[in-house]
Backbone and ligand atoms as CSV (ligand in chain L), in Angstrom:
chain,resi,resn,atom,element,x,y,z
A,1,UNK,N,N,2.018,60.379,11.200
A,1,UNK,CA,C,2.888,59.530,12.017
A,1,UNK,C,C,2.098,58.346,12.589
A,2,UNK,N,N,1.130,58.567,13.013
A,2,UNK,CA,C,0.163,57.714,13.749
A,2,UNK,C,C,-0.168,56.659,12.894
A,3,UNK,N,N,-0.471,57.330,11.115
A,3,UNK,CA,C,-0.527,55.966,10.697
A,3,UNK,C,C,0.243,55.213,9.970
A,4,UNK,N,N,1.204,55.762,9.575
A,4,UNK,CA,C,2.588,55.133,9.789
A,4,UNK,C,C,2.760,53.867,10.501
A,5,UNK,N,N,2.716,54.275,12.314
A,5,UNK,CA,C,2.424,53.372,13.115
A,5,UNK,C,C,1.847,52.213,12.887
A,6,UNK,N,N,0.648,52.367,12.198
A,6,UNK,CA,C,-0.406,51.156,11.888
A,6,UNK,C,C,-0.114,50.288,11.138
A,7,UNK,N,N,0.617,51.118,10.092
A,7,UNK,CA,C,1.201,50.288,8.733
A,7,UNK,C,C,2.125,49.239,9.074
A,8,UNK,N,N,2.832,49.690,9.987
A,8,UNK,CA,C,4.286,49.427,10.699
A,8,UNK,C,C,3.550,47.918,11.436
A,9,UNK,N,N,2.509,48.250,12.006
A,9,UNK,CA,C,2.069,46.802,13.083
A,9,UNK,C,C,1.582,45.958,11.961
A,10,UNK,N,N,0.993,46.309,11.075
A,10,UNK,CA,C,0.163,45.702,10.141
A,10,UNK,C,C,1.042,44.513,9.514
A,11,UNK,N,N,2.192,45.182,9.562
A,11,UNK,CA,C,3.321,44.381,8.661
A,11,UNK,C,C,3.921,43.451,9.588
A,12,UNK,N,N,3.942,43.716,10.974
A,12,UNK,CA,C,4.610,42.637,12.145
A,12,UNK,C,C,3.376,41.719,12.147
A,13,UNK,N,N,2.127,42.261,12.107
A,13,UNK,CA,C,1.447,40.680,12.058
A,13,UNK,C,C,1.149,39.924,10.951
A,14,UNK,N,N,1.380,40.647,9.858
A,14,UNK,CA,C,1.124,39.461,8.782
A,14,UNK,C,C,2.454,38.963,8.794
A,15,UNK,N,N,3.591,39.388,9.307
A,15,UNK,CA,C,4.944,38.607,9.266
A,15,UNK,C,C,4.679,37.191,9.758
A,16,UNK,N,N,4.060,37.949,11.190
A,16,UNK,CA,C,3.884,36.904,12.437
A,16,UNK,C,C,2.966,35.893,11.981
A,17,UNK,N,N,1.887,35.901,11.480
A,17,UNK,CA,C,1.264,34.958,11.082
A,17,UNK,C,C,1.516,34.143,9.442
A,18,UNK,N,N,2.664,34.477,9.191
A,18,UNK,CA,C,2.899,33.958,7.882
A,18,UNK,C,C,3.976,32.973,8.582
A,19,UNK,N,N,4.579,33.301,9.705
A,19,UNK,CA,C,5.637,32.255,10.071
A,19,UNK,C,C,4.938,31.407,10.742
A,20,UNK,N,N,3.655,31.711,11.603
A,20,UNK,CA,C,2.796,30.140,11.803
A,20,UNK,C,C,2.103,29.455,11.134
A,21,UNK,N,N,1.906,30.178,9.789
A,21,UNK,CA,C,1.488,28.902,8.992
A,21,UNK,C,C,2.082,28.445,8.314
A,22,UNK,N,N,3.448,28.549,8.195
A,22,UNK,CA,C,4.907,28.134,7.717
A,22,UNK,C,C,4.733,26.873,8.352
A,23,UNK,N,N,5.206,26.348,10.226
A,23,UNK,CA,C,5.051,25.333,10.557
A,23,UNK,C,C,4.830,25.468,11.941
A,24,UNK,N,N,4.167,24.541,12.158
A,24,UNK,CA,C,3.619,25.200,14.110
A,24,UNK,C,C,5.189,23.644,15.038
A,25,UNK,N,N,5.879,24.991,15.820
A,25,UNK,CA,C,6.795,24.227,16.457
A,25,UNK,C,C,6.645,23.554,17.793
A,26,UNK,N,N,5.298,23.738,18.020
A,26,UNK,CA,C,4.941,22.513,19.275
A,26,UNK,C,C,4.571,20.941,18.524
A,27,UNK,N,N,3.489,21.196,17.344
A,27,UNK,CA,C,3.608,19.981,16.944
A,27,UNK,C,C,4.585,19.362,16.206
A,28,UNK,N,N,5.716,20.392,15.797
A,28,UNK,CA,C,6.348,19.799,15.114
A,28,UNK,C,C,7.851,19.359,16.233
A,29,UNK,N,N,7.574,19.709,17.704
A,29,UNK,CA,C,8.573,18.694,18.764
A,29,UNK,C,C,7.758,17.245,18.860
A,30,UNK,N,N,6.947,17.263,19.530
A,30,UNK,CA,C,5.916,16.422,19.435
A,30,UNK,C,C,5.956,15.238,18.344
A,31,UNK,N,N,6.000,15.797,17.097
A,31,UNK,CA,C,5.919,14.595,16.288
A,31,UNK,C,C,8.393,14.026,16.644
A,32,UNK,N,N,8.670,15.241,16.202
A,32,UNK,CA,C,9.906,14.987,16.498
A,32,UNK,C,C,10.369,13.878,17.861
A,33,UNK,N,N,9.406,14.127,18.696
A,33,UNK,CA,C,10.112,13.188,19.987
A,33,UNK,C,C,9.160,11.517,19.628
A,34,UNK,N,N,8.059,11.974,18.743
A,34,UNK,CA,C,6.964,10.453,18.684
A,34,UNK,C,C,7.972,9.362,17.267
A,35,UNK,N,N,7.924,10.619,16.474
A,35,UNK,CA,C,9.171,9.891,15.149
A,35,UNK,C,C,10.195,8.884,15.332
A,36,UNK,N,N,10.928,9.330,16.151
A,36,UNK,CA,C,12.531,8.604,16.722
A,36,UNK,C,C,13.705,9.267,16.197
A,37,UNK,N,N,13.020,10.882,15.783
A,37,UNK,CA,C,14.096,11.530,15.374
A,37,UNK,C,C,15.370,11.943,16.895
A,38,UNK,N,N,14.714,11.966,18.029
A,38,UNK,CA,C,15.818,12.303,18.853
A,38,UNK,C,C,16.430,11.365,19.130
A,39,UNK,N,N,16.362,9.922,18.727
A,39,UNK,CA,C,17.157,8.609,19.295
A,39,UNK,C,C,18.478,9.364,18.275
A,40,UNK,N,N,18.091,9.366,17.228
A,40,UNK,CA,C,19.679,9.854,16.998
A,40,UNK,C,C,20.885,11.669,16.273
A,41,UNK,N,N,19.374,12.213,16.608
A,41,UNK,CA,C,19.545,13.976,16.698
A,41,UNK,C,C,19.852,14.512,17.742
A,42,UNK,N,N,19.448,13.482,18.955
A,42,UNK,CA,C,19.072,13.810,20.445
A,42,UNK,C,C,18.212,14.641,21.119
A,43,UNK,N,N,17.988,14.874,21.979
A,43,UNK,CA,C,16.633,15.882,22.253
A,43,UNK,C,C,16.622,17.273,22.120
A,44,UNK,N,N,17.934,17.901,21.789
A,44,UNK,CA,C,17.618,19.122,21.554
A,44,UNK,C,C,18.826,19.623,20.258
A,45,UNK,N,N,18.973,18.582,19.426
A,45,UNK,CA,C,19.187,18.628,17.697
A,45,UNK,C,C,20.466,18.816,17.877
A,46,UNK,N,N,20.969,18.762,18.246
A,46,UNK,CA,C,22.338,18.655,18.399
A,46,UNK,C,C,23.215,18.061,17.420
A,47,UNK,N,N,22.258,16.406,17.487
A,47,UNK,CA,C,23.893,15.589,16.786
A,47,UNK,C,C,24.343,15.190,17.397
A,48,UNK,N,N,25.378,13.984,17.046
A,48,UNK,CA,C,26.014,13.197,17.864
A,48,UNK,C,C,27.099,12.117,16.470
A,49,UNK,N,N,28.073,12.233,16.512
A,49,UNK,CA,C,28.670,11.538,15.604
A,49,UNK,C,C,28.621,11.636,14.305
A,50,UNK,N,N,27.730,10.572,13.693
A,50,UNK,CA,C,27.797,11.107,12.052
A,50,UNK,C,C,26.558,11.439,12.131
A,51,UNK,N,N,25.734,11.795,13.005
A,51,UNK,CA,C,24.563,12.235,12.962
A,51,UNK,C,C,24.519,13.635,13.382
A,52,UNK,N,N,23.965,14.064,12.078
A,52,UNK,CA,C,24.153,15.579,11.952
A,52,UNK,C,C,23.360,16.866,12.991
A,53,UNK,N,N,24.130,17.732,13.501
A,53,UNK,CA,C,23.115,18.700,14.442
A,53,UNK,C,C,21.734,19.408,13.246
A,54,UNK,N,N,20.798,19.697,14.367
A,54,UNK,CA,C,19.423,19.950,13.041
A,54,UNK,C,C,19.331,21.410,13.898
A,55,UNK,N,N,19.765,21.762,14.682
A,55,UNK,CA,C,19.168,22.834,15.667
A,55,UNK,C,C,19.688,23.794,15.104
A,56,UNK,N,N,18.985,24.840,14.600
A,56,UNK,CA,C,19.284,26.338,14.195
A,56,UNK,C,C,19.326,26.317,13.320
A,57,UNK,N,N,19.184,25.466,12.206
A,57,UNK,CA,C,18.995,25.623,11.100
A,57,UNK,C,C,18.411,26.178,10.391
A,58,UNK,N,N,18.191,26.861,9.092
A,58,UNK,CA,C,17.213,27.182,8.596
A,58,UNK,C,C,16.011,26.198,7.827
A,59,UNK,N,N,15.014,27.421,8.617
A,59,UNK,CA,C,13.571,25.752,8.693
A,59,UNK,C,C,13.754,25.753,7.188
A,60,UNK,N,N,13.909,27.011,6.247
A,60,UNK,CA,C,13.254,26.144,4.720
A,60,UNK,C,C,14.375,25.192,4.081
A,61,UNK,N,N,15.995,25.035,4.723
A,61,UNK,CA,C,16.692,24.583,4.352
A,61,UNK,C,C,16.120,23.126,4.639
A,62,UNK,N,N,15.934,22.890,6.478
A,62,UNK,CA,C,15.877,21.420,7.015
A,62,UNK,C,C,14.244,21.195,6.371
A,63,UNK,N,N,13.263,21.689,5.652
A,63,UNK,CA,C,12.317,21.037,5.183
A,63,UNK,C,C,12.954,20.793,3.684
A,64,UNK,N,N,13.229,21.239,3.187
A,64,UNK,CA,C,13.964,21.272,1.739
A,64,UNK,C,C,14.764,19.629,1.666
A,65,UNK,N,N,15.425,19.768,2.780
A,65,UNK,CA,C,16.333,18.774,2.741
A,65,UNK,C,C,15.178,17.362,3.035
A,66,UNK,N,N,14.327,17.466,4.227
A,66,UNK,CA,C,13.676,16.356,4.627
A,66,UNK,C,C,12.790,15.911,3.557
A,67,UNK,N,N,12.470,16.897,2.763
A,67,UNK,CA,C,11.516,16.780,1.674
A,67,UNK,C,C,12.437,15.620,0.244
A,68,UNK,N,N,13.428,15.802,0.424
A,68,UNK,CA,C,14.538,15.102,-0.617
A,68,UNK,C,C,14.701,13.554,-0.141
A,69,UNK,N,N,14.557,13.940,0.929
A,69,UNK,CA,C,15.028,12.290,1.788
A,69,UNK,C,C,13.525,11.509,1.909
A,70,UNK,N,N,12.757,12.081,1.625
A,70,UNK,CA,C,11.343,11.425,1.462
A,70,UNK,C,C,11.130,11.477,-0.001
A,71,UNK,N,N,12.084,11.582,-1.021
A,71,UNK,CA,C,11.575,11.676,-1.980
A,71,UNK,C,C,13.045,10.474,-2.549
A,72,UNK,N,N,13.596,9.999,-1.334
A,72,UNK,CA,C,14.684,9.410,-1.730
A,72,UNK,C,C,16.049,9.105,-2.736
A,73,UNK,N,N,16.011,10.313,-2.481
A,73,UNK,CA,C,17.364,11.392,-3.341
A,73,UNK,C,C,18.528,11.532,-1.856
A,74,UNK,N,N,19.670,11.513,-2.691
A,74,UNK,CA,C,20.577,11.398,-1.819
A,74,UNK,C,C,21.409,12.740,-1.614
A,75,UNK,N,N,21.533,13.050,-0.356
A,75,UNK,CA,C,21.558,14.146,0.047
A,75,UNK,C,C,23.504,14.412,0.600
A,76,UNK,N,N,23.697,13.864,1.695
A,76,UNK,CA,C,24.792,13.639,2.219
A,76,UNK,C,C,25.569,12.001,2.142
A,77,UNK,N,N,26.580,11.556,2.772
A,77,UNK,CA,C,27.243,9.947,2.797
A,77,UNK,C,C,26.135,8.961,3.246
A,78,UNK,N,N,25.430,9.542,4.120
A,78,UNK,CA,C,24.501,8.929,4.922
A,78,UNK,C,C,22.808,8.953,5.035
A,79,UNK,N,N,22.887,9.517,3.800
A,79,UNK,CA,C,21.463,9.674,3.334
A,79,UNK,C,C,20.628,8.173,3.990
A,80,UNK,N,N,20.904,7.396,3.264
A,80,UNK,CA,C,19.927,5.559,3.565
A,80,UNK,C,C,20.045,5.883,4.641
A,81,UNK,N,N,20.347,5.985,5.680
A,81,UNK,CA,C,20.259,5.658,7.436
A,81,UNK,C,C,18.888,6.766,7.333
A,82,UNK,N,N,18.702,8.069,6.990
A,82,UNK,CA,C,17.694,8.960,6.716
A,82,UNK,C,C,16.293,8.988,6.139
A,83,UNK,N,N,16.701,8.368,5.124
A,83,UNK,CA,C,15.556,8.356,4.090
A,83,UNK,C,C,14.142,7.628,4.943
A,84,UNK,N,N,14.116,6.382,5.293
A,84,UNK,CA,C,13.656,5.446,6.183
A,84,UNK,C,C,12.505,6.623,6.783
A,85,UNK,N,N,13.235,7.410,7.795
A,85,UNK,CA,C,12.968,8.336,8.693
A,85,UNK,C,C,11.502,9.434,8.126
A,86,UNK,N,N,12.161,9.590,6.689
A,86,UNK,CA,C,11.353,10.401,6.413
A,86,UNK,C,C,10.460,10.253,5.386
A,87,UNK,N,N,10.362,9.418,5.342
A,87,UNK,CA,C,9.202,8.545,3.720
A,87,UNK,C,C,7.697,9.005,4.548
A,88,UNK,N,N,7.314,8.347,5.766
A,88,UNK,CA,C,5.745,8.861,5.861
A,88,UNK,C,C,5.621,10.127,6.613
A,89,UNK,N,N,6.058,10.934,6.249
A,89,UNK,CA,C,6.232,12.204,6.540
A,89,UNK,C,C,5.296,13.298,5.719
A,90,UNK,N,N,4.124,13.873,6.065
A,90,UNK,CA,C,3.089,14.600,5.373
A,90,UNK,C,C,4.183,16.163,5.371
A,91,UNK,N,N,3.341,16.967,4.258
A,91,UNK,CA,C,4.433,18.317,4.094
A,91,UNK,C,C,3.764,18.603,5.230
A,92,UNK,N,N,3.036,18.868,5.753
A,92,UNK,CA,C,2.706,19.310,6.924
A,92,UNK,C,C,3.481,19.240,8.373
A,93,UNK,N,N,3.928,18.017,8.495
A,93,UNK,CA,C,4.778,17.147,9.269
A,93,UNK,C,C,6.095,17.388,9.047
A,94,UNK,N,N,6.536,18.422,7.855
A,94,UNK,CA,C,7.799,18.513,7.349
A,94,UNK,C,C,7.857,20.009,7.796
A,95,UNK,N,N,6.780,20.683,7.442
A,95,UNK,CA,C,7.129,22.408,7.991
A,95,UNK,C,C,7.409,22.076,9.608
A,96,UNK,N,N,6.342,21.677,10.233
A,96,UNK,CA,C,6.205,21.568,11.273
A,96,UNK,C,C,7.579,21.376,12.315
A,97,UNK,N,N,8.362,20.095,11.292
A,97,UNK,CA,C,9.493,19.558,11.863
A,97,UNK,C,C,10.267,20.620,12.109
A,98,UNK,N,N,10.154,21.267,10.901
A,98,UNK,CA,C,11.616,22.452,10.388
A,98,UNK,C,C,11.519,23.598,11.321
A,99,UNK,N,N,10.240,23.807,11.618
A,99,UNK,CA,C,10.165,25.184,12.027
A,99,UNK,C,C,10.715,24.760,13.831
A,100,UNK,N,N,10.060,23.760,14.044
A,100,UNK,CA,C,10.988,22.859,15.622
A,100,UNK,C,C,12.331,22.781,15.526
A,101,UNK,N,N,12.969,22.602,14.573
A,101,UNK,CA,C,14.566,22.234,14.685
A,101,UNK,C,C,15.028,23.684,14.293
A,102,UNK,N,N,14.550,24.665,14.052
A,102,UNK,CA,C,15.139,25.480,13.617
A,102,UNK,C,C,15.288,26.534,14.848
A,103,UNK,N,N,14.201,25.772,15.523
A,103,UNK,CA,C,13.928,27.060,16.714
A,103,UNK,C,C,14.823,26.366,18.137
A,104,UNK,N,N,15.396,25.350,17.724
A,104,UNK,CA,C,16.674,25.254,18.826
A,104,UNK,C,C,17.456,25.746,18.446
A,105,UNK,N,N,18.745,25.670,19.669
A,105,UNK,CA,C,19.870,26.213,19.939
A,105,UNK,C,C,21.013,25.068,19.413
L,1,LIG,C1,C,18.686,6.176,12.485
L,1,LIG,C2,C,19.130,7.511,12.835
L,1,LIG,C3,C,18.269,8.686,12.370
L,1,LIG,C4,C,16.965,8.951,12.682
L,1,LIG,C5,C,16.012,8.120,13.530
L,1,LIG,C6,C,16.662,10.227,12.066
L,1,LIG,N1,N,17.741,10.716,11.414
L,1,LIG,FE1,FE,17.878,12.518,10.463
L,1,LIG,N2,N,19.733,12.024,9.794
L,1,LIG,C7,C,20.425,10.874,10.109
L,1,LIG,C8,C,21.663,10.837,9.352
L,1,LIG,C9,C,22.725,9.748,9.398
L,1,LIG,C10,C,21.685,12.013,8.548
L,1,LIG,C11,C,22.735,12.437,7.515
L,1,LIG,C12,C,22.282,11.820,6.200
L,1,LIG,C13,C,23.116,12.168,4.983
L,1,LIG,O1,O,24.334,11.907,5.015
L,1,LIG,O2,O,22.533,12.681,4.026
L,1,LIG,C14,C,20.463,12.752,8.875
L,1,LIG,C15,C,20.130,13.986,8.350
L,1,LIG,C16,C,19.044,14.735,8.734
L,1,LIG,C17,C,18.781,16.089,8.311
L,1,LIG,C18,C,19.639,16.931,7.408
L,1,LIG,C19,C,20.617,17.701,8.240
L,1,LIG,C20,C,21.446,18.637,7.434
L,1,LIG,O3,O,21.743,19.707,7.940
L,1,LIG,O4,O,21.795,18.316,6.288
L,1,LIG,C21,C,17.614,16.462,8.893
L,1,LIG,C22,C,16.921,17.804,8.765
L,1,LIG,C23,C,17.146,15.353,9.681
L,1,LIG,N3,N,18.042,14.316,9.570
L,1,LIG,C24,C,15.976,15.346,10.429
L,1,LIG,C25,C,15.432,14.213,11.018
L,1,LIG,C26,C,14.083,14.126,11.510
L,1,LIG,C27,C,13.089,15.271,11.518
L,1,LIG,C28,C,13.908,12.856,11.973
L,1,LIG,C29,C,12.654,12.212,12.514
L,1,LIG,C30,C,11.495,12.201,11.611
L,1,LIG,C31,C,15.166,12.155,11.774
L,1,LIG,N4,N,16.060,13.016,11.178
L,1,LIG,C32,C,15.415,10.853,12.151
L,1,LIG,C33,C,20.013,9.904,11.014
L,1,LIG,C34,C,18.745,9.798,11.552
């Protein structure tokens, strides 16, 4: 039973550390508030008009997607207003983002 137990933790931390090197979500607010992604996501991903909510998303979806719009492929009606946004965007800068927007409400 006991080591059972072990096995059991063993597996919560390589979970745990496979989701921070997925994308770290302090730098990825950080770059989010330095970007100008909240001028029109707003500060806590929401959305606002034709600007789409990013909050709760799934991070590999919103990197998937940001990764398209930096690769300037058209995604939704409003892709061009986007693309702009996300051209100097390192993958790094893209987990980072995702794993931030995903971890709002
Ligand atoms: C000028 C306004 C503007 C800025 C600034 C902006 N976006 Fe967007 N964003 C949009 C619009 C408009 C769309 C919808 C585009 C489409 O129709 O494909 C979008 C779509 C997205 C999506 C896809 C949402 C979904 O669920 O399909 C993500 C993720 C996203 N933006 C993240 C960001 C990030 C991260 C930044 C900052 C680096 C940023 N945006 C900056 C306007 C903006």
């Amino acid at each position: 039973m006991k080591k059972l137990m072990l096995v059991a933790a063993g597996i919560v931390m390589a979970t745990g550390m496979a989701t921070a090197h997925a994308g770290d979500v302090e730098a990825g607010e950080a770059k989010y508030a330095a970007s100008g992604c909240v001028g029109c996501h707003g500060p806590t991903g929401q959305g606002q008009a034709i600007f789409p909510k990013v909050a709760g998303s799934d991070a590999e979806r919103l990197a998937d997607t940001l990764t398209k719009y930096r690769a300037g492929e058209t995604v939704g009606p409003n892709s061009a207003m986007m693309m702009p946004h996300a051209m100097n965007l390192s993958d790094e800068d893209i987990a980072n983002l995702a794993a931030y927007m995903a971890s709002l409400e």
